[in-house]
C-alpha positions in Angstrom: 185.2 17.7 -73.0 184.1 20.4 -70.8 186.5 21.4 -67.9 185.0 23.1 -64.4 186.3 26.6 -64.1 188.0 27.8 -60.8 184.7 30.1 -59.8 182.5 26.6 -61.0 184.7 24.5 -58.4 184.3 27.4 -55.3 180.9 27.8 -56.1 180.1 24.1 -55.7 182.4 24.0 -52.6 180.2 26.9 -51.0 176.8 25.0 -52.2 178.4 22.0 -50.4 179.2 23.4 -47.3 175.9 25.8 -46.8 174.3 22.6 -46.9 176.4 20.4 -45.0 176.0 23.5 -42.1 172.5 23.4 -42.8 171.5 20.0 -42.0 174.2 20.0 -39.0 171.6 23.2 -37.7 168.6 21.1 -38.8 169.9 17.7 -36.9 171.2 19.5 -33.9 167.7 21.4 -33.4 165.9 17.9 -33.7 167.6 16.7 -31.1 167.3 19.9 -28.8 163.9 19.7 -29.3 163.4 15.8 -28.6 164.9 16.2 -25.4 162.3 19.3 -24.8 159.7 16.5 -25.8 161.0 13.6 -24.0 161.8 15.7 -20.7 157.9 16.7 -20.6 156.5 13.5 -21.6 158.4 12.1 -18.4 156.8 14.8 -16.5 153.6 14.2 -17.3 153.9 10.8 -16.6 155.1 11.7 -12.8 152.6 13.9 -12.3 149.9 11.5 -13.6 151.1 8.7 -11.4 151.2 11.0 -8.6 147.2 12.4 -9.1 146.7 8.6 -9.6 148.2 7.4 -5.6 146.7 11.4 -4.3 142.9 10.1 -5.8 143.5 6.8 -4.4 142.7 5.0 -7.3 142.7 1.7 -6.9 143.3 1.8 -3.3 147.3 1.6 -4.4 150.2 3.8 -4.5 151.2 4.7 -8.3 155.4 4.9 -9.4 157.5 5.2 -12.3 160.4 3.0 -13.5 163.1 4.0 -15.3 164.4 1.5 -17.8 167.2 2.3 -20.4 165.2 2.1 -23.8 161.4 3.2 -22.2 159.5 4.3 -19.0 156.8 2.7 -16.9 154.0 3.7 -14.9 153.2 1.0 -12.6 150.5 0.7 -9.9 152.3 -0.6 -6.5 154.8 -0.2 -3.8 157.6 -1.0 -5.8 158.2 -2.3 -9.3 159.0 -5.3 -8.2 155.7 -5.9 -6.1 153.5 -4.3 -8.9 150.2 -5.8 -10.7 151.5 -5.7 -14.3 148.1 -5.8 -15.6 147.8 -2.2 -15.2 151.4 -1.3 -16.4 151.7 1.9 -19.0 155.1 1.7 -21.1 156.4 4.6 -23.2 159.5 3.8 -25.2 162.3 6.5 -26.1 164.1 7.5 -28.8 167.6 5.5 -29.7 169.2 9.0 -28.8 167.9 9.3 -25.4 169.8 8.3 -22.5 168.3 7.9 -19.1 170.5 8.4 -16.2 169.6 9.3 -12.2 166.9 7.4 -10.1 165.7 4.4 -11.6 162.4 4.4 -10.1 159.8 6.3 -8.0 156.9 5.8 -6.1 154.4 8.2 -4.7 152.5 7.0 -2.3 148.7 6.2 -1.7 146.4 10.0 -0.8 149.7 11.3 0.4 151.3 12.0 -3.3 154.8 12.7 -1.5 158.0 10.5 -3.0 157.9 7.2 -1.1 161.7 7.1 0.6 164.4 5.3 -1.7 166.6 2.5 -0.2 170.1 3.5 -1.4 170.8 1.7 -4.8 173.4 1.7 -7.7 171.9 4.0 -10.6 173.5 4.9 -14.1 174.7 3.1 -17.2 177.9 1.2 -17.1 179.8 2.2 -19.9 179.7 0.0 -23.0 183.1 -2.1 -23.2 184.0 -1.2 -26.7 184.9 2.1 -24.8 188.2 1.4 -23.5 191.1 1.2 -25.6 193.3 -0.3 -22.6 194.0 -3.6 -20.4 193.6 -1.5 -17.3 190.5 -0.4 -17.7 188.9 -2.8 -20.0 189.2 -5.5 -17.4 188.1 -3.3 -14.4 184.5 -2.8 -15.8 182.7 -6.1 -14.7 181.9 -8.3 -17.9 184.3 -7.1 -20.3 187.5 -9.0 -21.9 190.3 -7.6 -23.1 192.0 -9.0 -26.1 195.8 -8.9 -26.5 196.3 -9.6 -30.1 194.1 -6.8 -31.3 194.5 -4.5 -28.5 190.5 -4.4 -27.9 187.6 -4.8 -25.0 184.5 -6.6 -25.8 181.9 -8.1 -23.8 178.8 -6.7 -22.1 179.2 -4.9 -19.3 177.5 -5.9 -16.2 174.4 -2.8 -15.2 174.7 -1.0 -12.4 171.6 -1.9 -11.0 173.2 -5.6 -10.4 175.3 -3.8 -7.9 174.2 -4.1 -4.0 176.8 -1.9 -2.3 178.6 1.0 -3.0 181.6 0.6 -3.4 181.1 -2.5 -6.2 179.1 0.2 -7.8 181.4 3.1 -8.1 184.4 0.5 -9.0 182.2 0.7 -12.1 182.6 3.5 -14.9 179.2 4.8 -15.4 177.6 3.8 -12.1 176.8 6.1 -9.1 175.7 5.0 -5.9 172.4 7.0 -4.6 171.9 7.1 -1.0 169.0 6.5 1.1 166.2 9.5 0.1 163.1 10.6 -0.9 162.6 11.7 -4.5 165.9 12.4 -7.0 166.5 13.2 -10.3 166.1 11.7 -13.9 168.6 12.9 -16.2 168.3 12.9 -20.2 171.1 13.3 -22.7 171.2 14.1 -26.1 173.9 15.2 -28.3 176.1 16.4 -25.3 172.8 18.1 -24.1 171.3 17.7 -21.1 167.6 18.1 -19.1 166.9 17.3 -15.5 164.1 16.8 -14.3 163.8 17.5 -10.0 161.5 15.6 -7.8 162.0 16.8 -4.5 161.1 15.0 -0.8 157.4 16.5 -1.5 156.7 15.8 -4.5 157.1 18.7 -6.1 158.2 18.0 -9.9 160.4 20.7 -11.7 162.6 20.8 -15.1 165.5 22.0 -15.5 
């Protein structure tokens, strides 16, 4: 029975490792550049339902919602007051996360960001997070079990929250004051891109 020499086994170990390095650099460049993607896709989509309230289309302002697993372009005042029948979703990636504003509206010939009542924003961290009572029990709709020294439960969105501090009681939640435009926030891999709309309109990534 053939044995494996000592060059035969380093050998193999370097074949192993070039590859394991090389789909690391492969994986991580994926990822860089489906946040590239993502972040201008969103931007198009602003910009789109801005030329849509400047042309007056439909005699309606035009917005965007922010939702955690895709994005909406909505014709309306608000989400909430929106005609559905004209809605345009575009769903993101599993390794995506949105955080910042949760929705925008530009308004009808003007185009300029239509002023934000203050609101909760974020993503409350997941419960499975928090490997203590303390803090297990202090993010709203997680339990914390004794036995096995574990927090499970759903915790309860930020955008459930109506004042601030409620909101910033919760891990992952940020209360956004009263203002016009904001910024959307994408994460991948410990990477990040921003995207800037600022109390004109005026769209920008960085």
């Amino acid at each position: 029975m053939k044995s494996f020499t000592l060059i035969e086994i380093l050998i193999s170990i370097l074949i192993f490792t070039f590859l394991v390095s090389f789909l690391t650099v492969g994986i991580n460049f994926y990822k860089r550049q489906e946040l590239e993607n993502q972040a201008q896709n969103i931007v198009e989509t602003l910009r789109k339902a801005q030329l849509k309230a400047i042309s007056g289309e439909l005699d309606s302002s035009f917005g965007v919602r922010f939702e955690e697993s895709d994005y909406i372009l909505f014709k309306g005042n608000s989400f909430l007051e929106r005609d559905p029948d004209f809605d345009e979703v575009f769903y993101l990636p599993p390794l995506i996360k949105l955080e910042g504003i949760s929705e925008i509206v530009f308004l009808k010939t003007e185009g300029m960001p239509k002023e934000t009542a203050a609101h909760c924003g974020g993503s409350c961290i997941p419960c499975g997070n928090f490997n203590n009572r303390k803090d297990c029990l202090a993010q709203d709709g997680c339990s914390w079990n004794a036995r096995d020294k574990i927090c499970s439960g759903n915790c309860t969105p930020c955008q459930n929250y109506q004042n601030q501090i409620d909101c910033e009681n919760q891990s992952g939640c940020t209360w956004y004051s009263e203002t016009r435009g904001g910024n959307i926030i994408l994460k991948a891999n410990g990477e990040s891109k921003t995207i800037k709309i600022n109390e004109v309109g005026t769209i920008t990534i960085q």
